[in-house]
N, C-alpha and C positions, 0 to 999 in steps of 0.2 A: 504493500500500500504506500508506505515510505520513498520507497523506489519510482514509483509511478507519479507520486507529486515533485517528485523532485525532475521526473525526466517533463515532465508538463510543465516548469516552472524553467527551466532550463530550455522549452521549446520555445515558451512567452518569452523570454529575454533573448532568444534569437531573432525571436522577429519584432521587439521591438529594436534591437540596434540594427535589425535590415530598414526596417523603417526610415529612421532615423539618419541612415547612409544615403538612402533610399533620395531624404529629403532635401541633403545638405549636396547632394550632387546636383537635383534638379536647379536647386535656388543659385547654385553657382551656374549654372547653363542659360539659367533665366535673366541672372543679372550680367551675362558675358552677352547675350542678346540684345539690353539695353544699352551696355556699354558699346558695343559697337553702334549699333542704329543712331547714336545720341552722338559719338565720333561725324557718323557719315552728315548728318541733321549742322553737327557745327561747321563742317566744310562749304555751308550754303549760309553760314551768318552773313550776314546785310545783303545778299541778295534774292532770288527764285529760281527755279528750274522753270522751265518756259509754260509747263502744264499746268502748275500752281493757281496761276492766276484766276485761271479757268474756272477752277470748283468755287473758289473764295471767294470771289467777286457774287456770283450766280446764288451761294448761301447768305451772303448779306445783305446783297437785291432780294430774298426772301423777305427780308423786315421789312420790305417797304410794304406787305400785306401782300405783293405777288408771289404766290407759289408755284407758277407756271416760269419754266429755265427757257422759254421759247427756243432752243435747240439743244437735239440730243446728239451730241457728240462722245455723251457719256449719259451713263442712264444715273438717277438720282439719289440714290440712297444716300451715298456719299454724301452729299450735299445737304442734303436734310439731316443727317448726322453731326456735322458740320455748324448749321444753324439752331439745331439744338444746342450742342455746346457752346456756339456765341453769345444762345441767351442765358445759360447758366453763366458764362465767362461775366456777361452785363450784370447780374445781381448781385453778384461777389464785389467785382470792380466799384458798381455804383450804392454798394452798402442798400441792395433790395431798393435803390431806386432813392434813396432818402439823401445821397451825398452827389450826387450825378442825375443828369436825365438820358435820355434813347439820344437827344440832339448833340451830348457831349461825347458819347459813346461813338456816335456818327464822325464827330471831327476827329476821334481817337484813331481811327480808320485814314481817315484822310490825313493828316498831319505823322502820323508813325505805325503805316500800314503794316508792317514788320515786326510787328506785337502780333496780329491773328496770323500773320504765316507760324511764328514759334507756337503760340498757340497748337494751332493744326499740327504741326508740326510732334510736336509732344505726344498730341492723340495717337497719330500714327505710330510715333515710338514704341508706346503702352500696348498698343491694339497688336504691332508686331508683335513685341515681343513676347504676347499671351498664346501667338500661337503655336510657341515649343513646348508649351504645357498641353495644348489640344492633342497635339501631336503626338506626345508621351501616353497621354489615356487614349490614346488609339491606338498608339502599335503594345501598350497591354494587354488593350480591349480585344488585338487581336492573334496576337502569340504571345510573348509574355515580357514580361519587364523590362529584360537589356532590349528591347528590338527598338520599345518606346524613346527610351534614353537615348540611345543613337541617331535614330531618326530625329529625335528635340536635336540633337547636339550638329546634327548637317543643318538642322534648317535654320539654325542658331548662328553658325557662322558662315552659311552660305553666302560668297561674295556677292552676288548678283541681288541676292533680296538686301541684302545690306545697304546697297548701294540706294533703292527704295525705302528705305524703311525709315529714313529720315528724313521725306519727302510729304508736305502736305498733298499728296494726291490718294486716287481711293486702293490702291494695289495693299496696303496691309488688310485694313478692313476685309477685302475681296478672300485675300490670303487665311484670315482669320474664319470666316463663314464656311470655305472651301475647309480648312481643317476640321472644323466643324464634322461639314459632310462626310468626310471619310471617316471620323469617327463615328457619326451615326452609323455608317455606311458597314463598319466591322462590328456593331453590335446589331444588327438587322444581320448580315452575315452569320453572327453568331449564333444568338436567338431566336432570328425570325418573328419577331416579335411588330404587330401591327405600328405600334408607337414610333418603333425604331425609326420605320419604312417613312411613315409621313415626316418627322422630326431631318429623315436626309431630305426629303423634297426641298421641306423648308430654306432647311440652309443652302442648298442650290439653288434655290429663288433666290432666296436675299443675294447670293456671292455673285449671281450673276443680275442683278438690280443694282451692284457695283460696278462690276464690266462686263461689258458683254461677251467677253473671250470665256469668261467662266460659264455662263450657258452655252456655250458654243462648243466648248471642249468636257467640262465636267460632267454635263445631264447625263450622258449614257451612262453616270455609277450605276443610278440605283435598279437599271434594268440589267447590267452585269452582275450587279451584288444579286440579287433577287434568283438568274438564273445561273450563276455559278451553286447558290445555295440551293436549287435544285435538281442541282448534277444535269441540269440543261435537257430537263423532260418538257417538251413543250407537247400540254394538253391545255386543256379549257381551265380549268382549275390553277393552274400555273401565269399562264397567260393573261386572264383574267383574275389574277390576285388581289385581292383587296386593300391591300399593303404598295400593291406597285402602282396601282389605280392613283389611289389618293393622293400618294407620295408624288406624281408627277401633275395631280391637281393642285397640292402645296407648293409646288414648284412654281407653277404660273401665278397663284394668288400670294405668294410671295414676290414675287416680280414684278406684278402690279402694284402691291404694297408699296414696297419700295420705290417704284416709280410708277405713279397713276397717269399722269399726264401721257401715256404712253395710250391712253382710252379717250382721256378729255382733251386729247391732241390728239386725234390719232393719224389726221392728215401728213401733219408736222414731223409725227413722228417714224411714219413710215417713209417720207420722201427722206430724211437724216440716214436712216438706218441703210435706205438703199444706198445714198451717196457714200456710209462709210464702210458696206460691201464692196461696191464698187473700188473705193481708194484701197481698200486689203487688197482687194482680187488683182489690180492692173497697173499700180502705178508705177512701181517696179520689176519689170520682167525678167522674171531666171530662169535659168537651163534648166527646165523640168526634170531632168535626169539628174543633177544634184541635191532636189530638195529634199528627198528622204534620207542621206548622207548630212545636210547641213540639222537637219530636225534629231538628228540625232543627236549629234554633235552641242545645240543649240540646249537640250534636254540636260545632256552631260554637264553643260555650262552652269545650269541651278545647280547643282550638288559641289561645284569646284571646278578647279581648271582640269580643261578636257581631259587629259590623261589619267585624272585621279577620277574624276565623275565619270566617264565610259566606262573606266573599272570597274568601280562599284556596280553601277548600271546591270553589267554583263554579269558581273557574280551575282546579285543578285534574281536578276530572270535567270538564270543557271542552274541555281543551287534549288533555290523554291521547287522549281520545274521538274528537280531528283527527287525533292525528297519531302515536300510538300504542297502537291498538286491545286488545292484549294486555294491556298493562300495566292498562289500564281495565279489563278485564275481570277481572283478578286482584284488583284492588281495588276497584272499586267494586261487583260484586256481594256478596264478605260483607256489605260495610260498609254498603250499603243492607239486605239480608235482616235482620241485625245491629239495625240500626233500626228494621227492621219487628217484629221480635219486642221491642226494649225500647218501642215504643211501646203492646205490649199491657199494659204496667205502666201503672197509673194514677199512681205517682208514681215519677217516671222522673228522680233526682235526675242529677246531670250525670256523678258518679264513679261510678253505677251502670253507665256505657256505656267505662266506661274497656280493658275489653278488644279495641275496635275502633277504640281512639286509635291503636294503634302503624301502623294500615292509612291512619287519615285525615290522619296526620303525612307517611306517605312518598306519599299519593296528594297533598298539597299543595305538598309541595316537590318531587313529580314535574311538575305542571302546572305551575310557579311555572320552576324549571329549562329546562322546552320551549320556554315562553313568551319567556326571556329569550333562548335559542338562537334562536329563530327571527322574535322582535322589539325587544327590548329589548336590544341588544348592550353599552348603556354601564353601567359600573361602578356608577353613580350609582344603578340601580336596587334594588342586590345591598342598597347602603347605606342606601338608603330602608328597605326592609324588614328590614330587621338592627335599627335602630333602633325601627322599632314594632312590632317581637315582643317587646324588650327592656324599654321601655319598660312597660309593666304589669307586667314580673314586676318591675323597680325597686322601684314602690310598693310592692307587699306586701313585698318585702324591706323598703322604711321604715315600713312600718306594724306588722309584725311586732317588729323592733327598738324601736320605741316601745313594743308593747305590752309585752314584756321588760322594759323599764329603767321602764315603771307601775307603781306601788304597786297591788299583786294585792289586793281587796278582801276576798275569803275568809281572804287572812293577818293582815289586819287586825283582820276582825271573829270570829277564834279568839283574836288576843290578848288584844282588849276582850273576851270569852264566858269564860276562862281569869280575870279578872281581875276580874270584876265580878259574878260568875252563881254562886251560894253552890255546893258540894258536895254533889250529891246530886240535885238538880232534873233535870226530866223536860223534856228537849227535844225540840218536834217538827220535822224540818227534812224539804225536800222531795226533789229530785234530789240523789242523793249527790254528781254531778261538778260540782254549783255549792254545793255546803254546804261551811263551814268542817270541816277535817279535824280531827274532835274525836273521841277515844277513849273506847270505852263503860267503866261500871262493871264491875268485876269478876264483881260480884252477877247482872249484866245478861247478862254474856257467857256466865258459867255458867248457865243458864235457857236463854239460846239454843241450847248445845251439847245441852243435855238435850233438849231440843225437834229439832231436826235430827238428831239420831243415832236417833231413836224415829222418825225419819220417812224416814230413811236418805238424808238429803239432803248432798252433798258439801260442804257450807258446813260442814258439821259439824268436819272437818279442821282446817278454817282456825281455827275458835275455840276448839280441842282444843291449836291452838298457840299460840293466846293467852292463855291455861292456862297450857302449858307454859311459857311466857317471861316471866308474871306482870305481863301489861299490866294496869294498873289505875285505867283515867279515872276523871272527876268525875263523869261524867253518865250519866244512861240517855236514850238517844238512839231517837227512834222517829220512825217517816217517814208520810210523805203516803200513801195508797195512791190510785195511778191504776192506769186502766184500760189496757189493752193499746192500743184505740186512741185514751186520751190521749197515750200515748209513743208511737206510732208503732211499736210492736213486734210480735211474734208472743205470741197470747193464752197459748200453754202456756209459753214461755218466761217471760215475766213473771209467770206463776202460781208457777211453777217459782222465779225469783230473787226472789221476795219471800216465800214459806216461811222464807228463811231471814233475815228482817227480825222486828223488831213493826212491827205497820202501825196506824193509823191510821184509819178512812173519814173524810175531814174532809167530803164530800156528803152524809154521815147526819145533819149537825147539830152542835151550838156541844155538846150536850149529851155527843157522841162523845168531844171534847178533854177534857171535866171528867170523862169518867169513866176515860179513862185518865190521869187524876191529871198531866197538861202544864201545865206552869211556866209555858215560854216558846215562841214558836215564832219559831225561823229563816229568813224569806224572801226568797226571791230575783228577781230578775227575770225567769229561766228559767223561773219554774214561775206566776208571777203571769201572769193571763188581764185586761183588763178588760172581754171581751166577755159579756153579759148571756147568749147561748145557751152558754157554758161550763158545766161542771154544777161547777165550782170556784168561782164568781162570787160565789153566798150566803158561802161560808166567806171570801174574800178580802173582800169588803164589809165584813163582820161585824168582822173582823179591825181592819182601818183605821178602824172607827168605836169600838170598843169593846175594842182592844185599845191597851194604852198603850206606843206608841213609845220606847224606852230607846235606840238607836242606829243612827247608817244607812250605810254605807260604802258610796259611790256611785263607779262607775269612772271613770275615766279618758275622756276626747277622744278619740273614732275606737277606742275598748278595745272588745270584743265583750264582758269578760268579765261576768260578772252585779254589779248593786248587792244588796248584802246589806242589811237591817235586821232588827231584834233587837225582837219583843213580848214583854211582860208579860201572861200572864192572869190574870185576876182571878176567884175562885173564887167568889166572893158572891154 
């Protein structure tokens, strides 16, 4: 009797310091998550990644009482997530209203916009890094504890999410929902259980009411979970299950949820959707015979640099494939299907596929796991690869830090612009997220609003508040106009955000700039082409030979961000 409580007591204290280890591993994988994300986050202090703007602008034009984004370029959730945390941000900030009003909140925005990017910014931090913990009760939920841990720990330091994760745009969130799913996704696998089945719809509603690459790539889980779990008897009862039924009606009515105007626009929203089919399917043409090569390659890229991520990849689908057939079959068919549909994108950037990372983290550290069970028994091996998953996200951690503590070339060349460039001069600069952040005339902004309110364009708001708060720059500031597919965007969209600009044609000719009366022009390295088939080439030539150079603020060793220089035009 003696014997039996002492080996029961002896088992409890095994598993509580399993626990306990259990614990202290994940909270260091958790906080190595936010420590990077919050690295990559400070490599963007004082400026935006050019996407930014987009959500931010679109959630705080919600305050003005419109909840309709009048173009989906991106579907809403985000954004409403977004404007929900602005107004908790407002009751906190304005003491519930009692030390601040909505009007001062309003100039807070206008005056140090750069407060709701950190903001947002933060969310996204938080929201990544919650989902090495989804991740973890998934690859539990679906073999057993190291699988979890390891899969947290790829997605935890995968460069490629990293590099987003500290970005106010909606790719964690999406990232977060998607984790989500595949955890529903391996307890409906498991248990088969009704709940499970609607609970995955859900989250693939909401993850693709974030992007729409996540409905595009993710939806076929819950019809692979469903018949993998039925060893793929397709009868009436199977087919018509009441669990995949539903789960693919929570799907749509989460995606509605998330973004309605998708029904009370539906005009609007179906011409967007087509244009941004359209700009995936064509604008980029490749050698159809390398995109299943580069989509591999591209997959490999979320888990680490190629050689380490194919690795795992391939042991992975390998090992599962020997010696535990289910589990392969739970994951490696989305995640292939997944692939085959983002490979009908001609440009199939690596974070576009990030809603079938959270399947190819726990199908790596599921083969990775088998492999070490059934041949690798020494410790030495665990260690080996602990180190070279670690090991890249290091760098960009040091790279990021560097680029932090550089002298930012845009702050530079606004104070030399601020301090050298008389009062009144007409500046033409190109991409607003690599131009010094210089505030328009008065004169300027009033014209603008006149002009967008007669057009009923939602930009009209924003400079109705710069009005109200009586910003009042030096300059009248007028921009480059490109084309939809020189930025890479969707053609109504970019029609649509540059109404509410002056624009420019600098491809019409040297005679274009002098006659809308340009000083000077602001150039970047972002927007400088020096290939002869760019249809910018004449203007940037022209520029460099006949424009006279006044200043050039060149970045930093290993900096991404842009070198700035400062022309004089000469009117004669």
């Amino acid at each position: 009797m003696s014997i039996n409580i002492i080996k029961r007591n002896q088992s409890q204290i095994h598993d509580f310091l399993s626990h306990r280890s259990t614990f202290l591993i994940m909270t260091l994988i958790f906080l190595a998550a936010v420590g990077l994300r919050l690295a990559s986050s400070l490599s963007l202090y004082g400026r935006y990644h050019p996407d930014e703007p987009h959500h931010i602008n679109i959630a705080l034009n919600f305050g003005t009482g419109d909840l309709n984004p009048h173009v989906f370029k991106y579907p809403t959730f985000w954004m409403y997530f977004l404007f929900f945390i602005y107004g908790c941000t407002y009751l906190i900030w304005s003491g519930f209203g009692l030390l601040h009003s909505v009007a001062d909140f309003a100039c807070l925005f206008i005056n140090n916009p750069l407060f709701f990017y950190y903001v947002a910014r933060a969310v996204s931090i938080l929201v990544g890094s919650l989902c090495v913990i989804v991740i973890y009760k998934a690859g539990k939920e679906l073999s057993i504890e190291r699988v979890g841990m390891w899969a947290a720990l790829i997605v935890a330091v995968s460069p490629e999410i990293i590099i987003y994760g500290g970005t106010a745009k909606p790719d964690m969130l999406m990232l977060l929902f998607c984790s989500f799913g595949w955890f529903f996704g391996a307890k409906y696998f498991r248990g088969g259980k009704f709940r499970d089945g609607l609970a995955t719809g859900l989250c693939l509603g909401f993850a693709a009411s974030t992007q729409y690459t996540a409905g595009l790539l993710l939806s076929p889980l819950l019809f692979f979970t469903h018949f993998s779990r039925q060893q793929w008897k397709l009868n009436r009862s199977t087919i018509f299950a009441p669990a995949l039924l539903v789960g693919y009606i929570g799907l749509g009515f989460a995606f509605i949820m998330g973004t309605p105007f998708a029904l009370l626009e539906q005009a609007t929203f179906v011409r967007d959707l087509k244009d941004l089919l359209e700009f995936g399917t064509g604008i980029m043409q490749e050698n159809p015979q390398a995109r299943g090569l580069k989509i591999l390659l591209s997959m490999s890229g979320l888990v680490g640099p190629i050689p380490l991520g194919l690795g795992l990849i391939l042991i992975g689908a390998i090992v599962t494939f020997k010696y535990d057939r289910r589990i392969f079959q739970f994951l490696v068919f989305p995640i292939t299907l997944g692939g085959i549909l983002w490979s009908r994108q001609t440009w199939p950037e690596i974070r576009y596929g990030a809603s079938i990372f959270p399947g190819i983290a726990l199908l790596s550290a599921s083969g990775w796991c088998l492999l070490q069970d059934k041949f690798l028994r020494s410790k030495w091996f665990s260690g080996i690869l602990l180190v070279v998953l670690i090991i890249p996200a290091s760098f960009k951690f040091l790279f990021f830090i560097n680029v932090w503590r550089s002298p930012d070339p845009n702050k530079l060349a606004k104070i030399w612009i601020e301090t050298h460039i008389p009062v009144g001069s007409r500046l033409l600069v190109d991409q607003t997220h690599a131009t010094p952040p210089l505030a328009m005339s008065q004169t300027q902004i009033q014209r603008l609003y006149e002009k967008t309110s007669k057009l009923g364009h939602p930009r009209a708001n924003y400079f109705k508040t710069q009005l109200e708060c009586g910003v009042n720059g030096k300059y009248e500031i007028f921009q480059i106009q490109r084309s939809y597919l020189n930025l890479l965007s969707m053609k109504r969209h970019v029609e649509w955000s540059q109404l509410g600009y002056e624009m420019v044609d600098a491809r019409g000719g040297w005679n274009n700039l002098i006659d809308a009366g340009i000083d000077y022009v602001i150039e970047s390295d972002f927007g400088y082409n020096s290939s002869t088939a760019n249809p910018f080439f004449p203007f940037f030539k022209r520029l460099r030979e006949e424009g006279r150079l006044l200043a050039a603020f060149e970045s930093s060793y290993l900096d991404e961000r842009p070198a700035i220089r400062i022309y004089k035009i000469s009117h004669s």
